[in-house]
C-alpha positions as CSV (number, residue, x, y, z in Angstrom):
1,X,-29.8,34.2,35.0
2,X,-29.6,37.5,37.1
3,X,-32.4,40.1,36.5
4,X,-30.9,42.8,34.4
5,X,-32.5,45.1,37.0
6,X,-34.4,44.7,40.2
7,X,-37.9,43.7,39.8
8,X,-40.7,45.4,41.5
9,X,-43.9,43.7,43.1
10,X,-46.8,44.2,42.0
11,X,-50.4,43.3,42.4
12,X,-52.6,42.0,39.6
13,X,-55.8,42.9,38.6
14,X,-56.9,41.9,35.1
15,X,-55.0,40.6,31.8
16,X,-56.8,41.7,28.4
17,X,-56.3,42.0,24.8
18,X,-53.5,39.1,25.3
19,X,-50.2,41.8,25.7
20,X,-51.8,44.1,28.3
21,X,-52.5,44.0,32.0
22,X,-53.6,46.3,34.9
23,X,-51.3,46.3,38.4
24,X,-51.5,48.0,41.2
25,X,-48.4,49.1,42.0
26,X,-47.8,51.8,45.3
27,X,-51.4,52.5,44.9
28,X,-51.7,53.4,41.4
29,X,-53.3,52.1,39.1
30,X,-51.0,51.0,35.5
31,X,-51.3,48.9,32.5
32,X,-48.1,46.8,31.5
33,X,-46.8,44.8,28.8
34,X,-47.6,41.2,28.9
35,X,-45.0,39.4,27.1
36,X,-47.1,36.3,26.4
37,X,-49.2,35.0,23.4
38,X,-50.9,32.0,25.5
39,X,-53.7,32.2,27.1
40,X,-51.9,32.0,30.5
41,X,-53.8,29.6,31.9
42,X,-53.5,29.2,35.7
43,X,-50.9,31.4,35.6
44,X,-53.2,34.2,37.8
45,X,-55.9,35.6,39.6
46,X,-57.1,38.9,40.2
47,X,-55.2,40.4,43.5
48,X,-52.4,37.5,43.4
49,X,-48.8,39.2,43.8
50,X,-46.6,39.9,40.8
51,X,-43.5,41.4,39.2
52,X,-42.5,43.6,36.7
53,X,-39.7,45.0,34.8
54,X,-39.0,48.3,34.3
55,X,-37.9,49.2,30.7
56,X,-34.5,51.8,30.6
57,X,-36.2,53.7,27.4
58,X,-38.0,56.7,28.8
59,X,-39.7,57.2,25.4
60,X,-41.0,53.7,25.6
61,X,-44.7,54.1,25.8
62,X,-45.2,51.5,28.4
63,X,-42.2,51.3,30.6
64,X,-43.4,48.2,32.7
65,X,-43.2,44.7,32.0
66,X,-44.9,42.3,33.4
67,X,-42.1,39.2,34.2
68,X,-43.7,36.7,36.8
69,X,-47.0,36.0,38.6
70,X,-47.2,34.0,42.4
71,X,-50.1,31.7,42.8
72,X,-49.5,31.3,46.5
73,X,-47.2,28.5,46.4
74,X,-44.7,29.3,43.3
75,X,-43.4,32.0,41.2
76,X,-44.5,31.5,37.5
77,X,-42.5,33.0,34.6
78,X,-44.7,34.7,32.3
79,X,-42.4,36.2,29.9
80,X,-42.2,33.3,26.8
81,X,-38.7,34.8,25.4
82,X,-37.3,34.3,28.7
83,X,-37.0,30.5,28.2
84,X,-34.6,31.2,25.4
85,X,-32.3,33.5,27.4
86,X,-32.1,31.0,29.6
87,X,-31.8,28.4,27.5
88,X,-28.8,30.2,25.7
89,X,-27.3,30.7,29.2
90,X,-27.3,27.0,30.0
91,X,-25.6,25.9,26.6
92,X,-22.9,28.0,27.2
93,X,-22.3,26.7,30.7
94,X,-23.1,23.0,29.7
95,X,-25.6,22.8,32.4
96,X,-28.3,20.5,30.3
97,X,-26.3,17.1,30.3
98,X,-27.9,16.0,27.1
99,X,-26.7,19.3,25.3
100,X,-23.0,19.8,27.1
101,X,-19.8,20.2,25.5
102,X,-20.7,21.5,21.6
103,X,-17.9,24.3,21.2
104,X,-20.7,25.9,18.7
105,X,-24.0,27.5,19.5
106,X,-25.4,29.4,16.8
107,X,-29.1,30.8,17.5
108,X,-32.0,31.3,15.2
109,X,-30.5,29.2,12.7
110,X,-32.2,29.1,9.3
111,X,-33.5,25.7,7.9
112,X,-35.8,25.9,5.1
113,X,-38.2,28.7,5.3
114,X,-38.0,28.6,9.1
115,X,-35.8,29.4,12.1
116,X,-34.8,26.9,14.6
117,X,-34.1,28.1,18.4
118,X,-30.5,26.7,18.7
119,X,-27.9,24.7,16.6
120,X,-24.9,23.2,18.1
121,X,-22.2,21.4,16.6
122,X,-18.3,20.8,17.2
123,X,-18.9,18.0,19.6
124,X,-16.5,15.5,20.2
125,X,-18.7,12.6,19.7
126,X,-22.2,13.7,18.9
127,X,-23.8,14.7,15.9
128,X,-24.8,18.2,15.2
129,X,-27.8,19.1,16.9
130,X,-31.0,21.3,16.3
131,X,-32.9,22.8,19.6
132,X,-36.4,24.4,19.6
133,X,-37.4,26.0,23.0
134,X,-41.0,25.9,24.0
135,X,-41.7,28.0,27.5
136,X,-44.1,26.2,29.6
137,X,-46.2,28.2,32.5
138,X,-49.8,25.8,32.4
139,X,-50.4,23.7,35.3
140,X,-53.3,21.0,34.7
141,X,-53.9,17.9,36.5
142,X,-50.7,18.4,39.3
143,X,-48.5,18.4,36.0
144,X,-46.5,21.2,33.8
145,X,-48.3,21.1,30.3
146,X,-48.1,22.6,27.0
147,X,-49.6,24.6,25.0
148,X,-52.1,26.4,27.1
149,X,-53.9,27.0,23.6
150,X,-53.7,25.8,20.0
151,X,-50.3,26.4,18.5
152,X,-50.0,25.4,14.4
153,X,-46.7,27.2,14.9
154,X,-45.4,24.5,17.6
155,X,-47.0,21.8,15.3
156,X,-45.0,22.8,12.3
157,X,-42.0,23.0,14.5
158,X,-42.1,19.1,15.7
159,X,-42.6,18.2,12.1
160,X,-39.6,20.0,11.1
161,X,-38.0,18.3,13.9
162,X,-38.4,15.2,12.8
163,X,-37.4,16.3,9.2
164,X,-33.9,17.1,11.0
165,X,-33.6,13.9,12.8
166,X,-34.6,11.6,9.7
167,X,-31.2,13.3,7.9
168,X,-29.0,12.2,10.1
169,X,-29.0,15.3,12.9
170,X,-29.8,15.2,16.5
171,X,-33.1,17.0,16.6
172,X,-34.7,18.3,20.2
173,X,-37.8,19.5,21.6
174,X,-37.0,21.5,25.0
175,X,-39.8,22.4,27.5
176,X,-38.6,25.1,30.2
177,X,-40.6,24.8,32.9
178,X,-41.2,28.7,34.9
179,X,-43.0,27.3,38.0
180,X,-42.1,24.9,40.8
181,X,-45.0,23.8,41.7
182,X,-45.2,20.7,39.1
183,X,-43.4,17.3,39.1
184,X,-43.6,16.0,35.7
185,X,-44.3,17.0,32.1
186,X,-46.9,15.9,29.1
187,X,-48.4,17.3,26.0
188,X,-51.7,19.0,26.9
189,X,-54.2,16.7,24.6
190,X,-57.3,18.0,25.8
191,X,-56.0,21.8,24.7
192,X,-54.6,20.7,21.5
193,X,-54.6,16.9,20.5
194,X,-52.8,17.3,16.7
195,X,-49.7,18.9,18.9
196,X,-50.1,15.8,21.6
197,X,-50.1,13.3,19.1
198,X,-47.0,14.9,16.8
199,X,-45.3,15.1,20.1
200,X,-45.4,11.5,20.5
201,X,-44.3,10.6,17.2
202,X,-41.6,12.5,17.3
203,X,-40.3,10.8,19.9
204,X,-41.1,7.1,18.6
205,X,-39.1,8.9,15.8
206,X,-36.3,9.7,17.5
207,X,-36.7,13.5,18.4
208,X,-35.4,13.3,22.0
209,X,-37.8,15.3,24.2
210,X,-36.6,16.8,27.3
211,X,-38.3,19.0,30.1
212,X,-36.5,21.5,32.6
213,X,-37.7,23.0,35.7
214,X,-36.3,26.5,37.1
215,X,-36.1,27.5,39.9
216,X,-37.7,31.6,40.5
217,X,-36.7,34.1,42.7
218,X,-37.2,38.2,42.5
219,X,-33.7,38.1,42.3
220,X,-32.8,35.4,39.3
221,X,-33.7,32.1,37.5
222,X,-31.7,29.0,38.1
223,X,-32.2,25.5,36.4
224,X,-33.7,23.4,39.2
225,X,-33.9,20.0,37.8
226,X,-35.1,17.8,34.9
227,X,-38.8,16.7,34.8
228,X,-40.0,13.6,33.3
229,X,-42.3,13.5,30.4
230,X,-44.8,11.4,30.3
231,X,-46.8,10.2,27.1
């Protein structure tokens, strides 16, 4: 995924009130949109580089968005609705093995009272198949993690995962990975131990659970590789 306009560097000073940061950017002092309900979570440090969007409203009342943070050793993807572009991106181009060749990808598909990221069907010789995206920035122990804070919305979302996969449908959890400086994937237990422990009976349930690492430049965001996920 190419920017949709060259981002700008950035240093960062302080995040606060969970959608608002201060940058320094040419010397001035600004407060951007943080597009990020976590708690972001190793993610920064005041005076580490960053990057930021740059709206194409001018009535928009603030015009920069903040996009990715640089710990020293990795860009990190801060933007959570990100993952989904992306993961839209890689459907179409059958680029995630496990989720190639469905001729139909319909998003934010309605099941119940909720919304599910993705559903695919039309495959030759799979069953349809529902997708929720979860974007994954926390680092912990050498390892990607999620969530970086208590998330009853994610918790709801495996159960009605496995509500999908005990009628008959493929059902699958997605972790996209923004940072390269991680080699494997696991629930984060000590953050949130009800979502750690739905996780892993989802998959002793049949929810297949699969982590992707991208890869981050100022210029776009490739898939990189899959990460194994340890329980």
């Amino acid at each position: 995924m190419i920017w949709p306009s060259p981002l700008i560097e950035a240093k960062i000073l302080k995040r606060y009130k969970r959608f608002l940061a201060d940058v320094i950017l040419n010397g001035e002092l600004l407060t951007v949109h943080v597009p990020n309900t976590g708690s972001m979570t190793s993610c920064w440090e005041p005076n580490q580089r960053c990057a930021l969007s740059l709206s194409p409203n001018p009535t928009r009342k603030m015009p920069y968005t903040l996009e990715l943070t640089h710990n020293g050793e990795t860009w990190i993807g801060v933007n959570t609705a990100t993952a989904n572009k992306l993961t839209q991106n890689w459907l179409k181009a059958n680029k995630i093995p496990e989720l190639s060749n469905y001729n139909v990808i319909i998003p934010e598909k309605k099941i119940g009272n909720s919304r599910v990221d993705f559903y695919l069907e039309e495959h030759p010789d799979l069953k349809a198949c529902y997708v929720e995206v979860k974007s994954v920035t926390l680092k912990k122990d050498g390892l990607a993690q999620f969530p970086d804070a208590v998330t009853e919305r994610g918790q709801k979302h495996l159960l009605e995962l496995m509500e999908i996969k005990k009628s008959g449908l493929r059902a699958v959890m997605l972790f996209i990975i923004q940072r390269e400086d991680v080699g494997a994937f696991k629930a984060a237990k000590e953050i949130d131990p009800d979502y750690a422990d739905l996780l892993e009976q989802a998959y002793r349930n049949g929810v297949e659970i699969l982590a992707y690492q991208c890869k981050i430049t100022l210029d776009n965001i490739e898939l990189l590789r899959p990460l194994k996920v340890i329980f």
